[in-house]
C-alpha positions as CSV (number, residue, x, y, z in Angstrom):
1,X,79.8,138.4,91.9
2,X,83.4,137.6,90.5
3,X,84.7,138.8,87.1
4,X,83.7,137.0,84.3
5,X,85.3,133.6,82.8
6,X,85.4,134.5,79.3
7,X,87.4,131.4,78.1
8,X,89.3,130.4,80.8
9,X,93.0,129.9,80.6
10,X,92.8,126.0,81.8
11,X,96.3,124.6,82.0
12,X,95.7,121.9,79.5
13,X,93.9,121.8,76.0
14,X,90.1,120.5,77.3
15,X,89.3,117.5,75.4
16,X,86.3,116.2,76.9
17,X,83.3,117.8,78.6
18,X,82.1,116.3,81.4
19,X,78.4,116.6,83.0
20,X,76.8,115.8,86.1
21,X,73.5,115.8,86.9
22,X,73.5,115.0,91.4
23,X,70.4,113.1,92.6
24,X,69.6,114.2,96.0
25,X,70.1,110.8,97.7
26,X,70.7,107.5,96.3
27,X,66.7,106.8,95.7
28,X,67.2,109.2,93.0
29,X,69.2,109.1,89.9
30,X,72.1,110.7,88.2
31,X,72.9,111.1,85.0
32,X,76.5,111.5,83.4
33,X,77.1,112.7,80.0
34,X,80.4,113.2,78.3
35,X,81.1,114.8,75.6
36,X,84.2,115.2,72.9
37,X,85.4,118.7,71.2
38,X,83.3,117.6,68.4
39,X,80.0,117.1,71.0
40,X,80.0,113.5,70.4
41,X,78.3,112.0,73.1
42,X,80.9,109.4,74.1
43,X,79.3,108.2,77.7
44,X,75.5,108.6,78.5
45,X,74.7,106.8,81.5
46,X,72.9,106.4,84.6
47,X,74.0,106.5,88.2
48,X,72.7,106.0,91.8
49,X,74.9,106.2,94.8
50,X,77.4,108.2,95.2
51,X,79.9,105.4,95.0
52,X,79.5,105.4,91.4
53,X,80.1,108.6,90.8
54,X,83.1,108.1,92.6
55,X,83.9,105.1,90.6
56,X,83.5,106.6,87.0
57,X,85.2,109.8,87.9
58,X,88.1,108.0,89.8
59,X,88.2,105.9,86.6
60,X,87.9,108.1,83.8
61,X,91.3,108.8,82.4
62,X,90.9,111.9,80.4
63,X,89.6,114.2,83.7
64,X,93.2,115.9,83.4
65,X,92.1,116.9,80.3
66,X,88.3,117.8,81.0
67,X,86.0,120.3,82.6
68,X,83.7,118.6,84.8
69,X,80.6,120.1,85.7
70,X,78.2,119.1,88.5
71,X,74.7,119.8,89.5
72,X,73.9,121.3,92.9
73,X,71.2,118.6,94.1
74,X,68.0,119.8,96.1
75,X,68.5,119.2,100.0
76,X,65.5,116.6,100.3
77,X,64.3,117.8,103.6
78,X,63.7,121.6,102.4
79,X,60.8,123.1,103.1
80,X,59.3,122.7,100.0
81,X,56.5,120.4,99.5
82,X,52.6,121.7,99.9
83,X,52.4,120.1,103.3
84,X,55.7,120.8,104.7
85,X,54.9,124.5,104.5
86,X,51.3,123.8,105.5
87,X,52.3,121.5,108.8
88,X,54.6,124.4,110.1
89,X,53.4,128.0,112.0
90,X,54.8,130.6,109.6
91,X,57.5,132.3,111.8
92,X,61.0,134.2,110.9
93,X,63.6,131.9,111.6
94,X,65.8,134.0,112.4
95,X,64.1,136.1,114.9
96,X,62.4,133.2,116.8
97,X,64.6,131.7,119.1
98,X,63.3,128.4,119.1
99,X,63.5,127.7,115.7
100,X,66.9,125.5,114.8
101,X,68.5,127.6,112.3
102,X,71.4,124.8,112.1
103,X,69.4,122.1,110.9
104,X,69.3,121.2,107.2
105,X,66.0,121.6,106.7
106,X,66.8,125.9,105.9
107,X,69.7,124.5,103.7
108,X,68.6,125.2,99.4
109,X,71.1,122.3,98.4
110,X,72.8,119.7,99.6
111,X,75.8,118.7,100.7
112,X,76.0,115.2,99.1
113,X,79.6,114.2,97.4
114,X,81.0,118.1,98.2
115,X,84.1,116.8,100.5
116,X,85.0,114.2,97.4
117,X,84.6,116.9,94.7
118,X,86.8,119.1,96.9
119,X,89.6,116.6,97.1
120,X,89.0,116.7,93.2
121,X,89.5,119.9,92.5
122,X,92.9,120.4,95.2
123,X,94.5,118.1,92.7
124,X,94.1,120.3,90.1
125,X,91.1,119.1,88.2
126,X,89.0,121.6,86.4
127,X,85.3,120.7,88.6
128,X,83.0,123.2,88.6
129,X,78.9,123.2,90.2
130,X,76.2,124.4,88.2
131,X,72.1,125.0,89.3
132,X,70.7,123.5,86.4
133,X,67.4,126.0,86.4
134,X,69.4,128.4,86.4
135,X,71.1,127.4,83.4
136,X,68.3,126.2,81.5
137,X,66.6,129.6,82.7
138,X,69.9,131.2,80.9
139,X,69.8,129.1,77.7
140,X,65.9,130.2,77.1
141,X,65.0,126.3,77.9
142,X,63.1,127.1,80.7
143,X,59.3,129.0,81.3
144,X,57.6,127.5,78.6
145,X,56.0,124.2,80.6
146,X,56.5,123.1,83.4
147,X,59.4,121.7,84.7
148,X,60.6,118.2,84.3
149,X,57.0,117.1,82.9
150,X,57.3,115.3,79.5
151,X,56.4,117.6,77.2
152,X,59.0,119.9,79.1
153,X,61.8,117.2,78.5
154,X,60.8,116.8,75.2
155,X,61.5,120.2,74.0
156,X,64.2,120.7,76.0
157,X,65.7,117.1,74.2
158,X,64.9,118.6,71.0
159,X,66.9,121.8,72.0
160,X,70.0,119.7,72.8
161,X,69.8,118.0,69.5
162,X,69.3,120.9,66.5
163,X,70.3,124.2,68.5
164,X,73.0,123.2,70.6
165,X,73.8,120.6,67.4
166,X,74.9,117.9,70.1
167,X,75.3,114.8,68.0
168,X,73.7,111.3,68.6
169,X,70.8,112.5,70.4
170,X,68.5,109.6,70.4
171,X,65.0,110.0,68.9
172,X,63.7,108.3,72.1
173,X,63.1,109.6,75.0
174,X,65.9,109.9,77.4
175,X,65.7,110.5,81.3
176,X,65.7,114.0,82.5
177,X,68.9,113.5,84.7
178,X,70.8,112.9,81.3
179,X,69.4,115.5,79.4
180,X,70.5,117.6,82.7
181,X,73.8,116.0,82.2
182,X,74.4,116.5,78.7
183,X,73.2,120.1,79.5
184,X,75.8,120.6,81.8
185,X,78.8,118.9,79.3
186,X,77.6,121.6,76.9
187,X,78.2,124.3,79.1
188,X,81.7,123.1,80.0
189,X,82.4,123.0,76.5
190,X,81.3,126.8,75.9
191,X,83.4,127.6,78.9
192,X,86.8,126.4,77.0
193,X,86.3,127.6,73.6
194,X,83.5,130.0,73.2
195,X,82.9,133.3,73.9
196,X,79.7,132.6,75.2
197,X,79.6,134.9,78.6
198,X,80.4,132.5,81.1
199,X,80.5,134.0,84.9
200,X,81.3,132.6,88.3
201,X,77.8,133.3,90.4
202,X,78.7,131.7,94.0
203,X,80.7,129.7,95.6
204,X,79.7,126.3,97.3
205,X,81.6,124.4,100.0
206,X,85.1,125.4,98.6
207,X,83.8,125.1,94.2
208,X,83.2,127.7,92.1
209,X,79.5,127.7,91.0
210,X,79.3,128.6,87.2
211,X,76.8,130.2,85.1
212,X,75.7,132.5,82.0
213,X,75.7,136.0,82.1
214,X,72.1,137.5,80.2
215,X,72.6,140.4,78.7
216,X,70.5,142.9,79.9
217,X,69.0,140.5,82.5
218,X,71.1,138.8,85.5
219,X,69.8,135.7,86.4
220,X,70.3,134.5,90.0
């Protein structure tokens, strides 16, 4: 693990607060969130394909001045699913030779939009991935019910709008991806001018993979 953030000393003053949250493929959707130094919410929107991700961050003039933070998306074709698991002969992959062990299926996340966040990032733009259970886990959001159902999101809505005081929180519902998003604006916004414990947990195809630091309690 490398040494914690504790306010990083970004280049230039951070005025806006960028979340991501990555659908897996372009059947499911993203949601963006931006917020201001006052946590305004100044864009909450939707996205599908990973051109328009492109297209609003390639478009957004103030990512000079931003922290951008992006979900790691679930690799669809992970064994995870009752009868994946239940379809296959429960064998170590890495002792059985003729198990592919290059194949994505073994992969946790995916790969989707990492080269273009990379190019991002080598011109000097302050990006940043983030594993949004784990952060919820961190924030005390998460364990209560289960996750993404709609009691879940609505607590977890209610959170963003009177603990984490983010202004203009509708009263209706919004889509999980944009609560992930606005999530994940927040915690850029702790990690330029708080002293919340922010920590780098991983690195992920070349991008630093942020989190919170639990006292007492490490969450990986």
């Amino acid at each position: 693990m490398k040494n914690p953030l504790m306010n990083l000393n970004f280049k230039n003053n951070k005025l806006f607060f960028v979340g991501i949250s990555l659908g897996s493929n372009s059947s499911t959707e993203s949601g963006a969130a931006v917020l201001d130094t006052n946590l305004n919410i100044l864009t909450l929107d939707k996205l599908f394909t990973l051109d328009d991700v492109k297209y609003m961050l390639d478009n957004f003039v103030g990512k000079q001045n931003a922290v951008i933070n992006i979900s790691l998306p679930e690799n669809p074709t992970m064994l995870n699913a009752k009868w994946k698991l239940l379809s296959r002969q429960y064998q170590l992959v890495q002792t059985n030779r003729l198990i592919n062990k290059e194949s994505d299926w073994i992969q946790r996340y995916s790969y989707r939009g990492c080269d273009y966040f990379k190019e991002l990032k080598d011109k000097g733009i302050d990006i940043f991935r983030f594993d949004v259970r784990d952060l919820k886990s961190a924030f005390g959001l998460a364990g209560v019910y289960k996750d993404r159902t709609p009691v879940d999101c609505k607590a977890f809505q209610s959170a963003l709008k009177y603990k984490f005081k983010i202004k203009d929180v509708p009263s209706n519902m919004l889509p999980v991806s944009q609560l992930e998003a606005i999530l994940g604006a927040y915690f850029g916004y702790l990690m330029a001018t708080s002293r919340e414990e922010c920590i780098i947990r991983a690195e992920y195809k070349g991008i630093d993979v942020a989190g919170l630091y639990v006292q007492n309690c490490h969450v990986i």
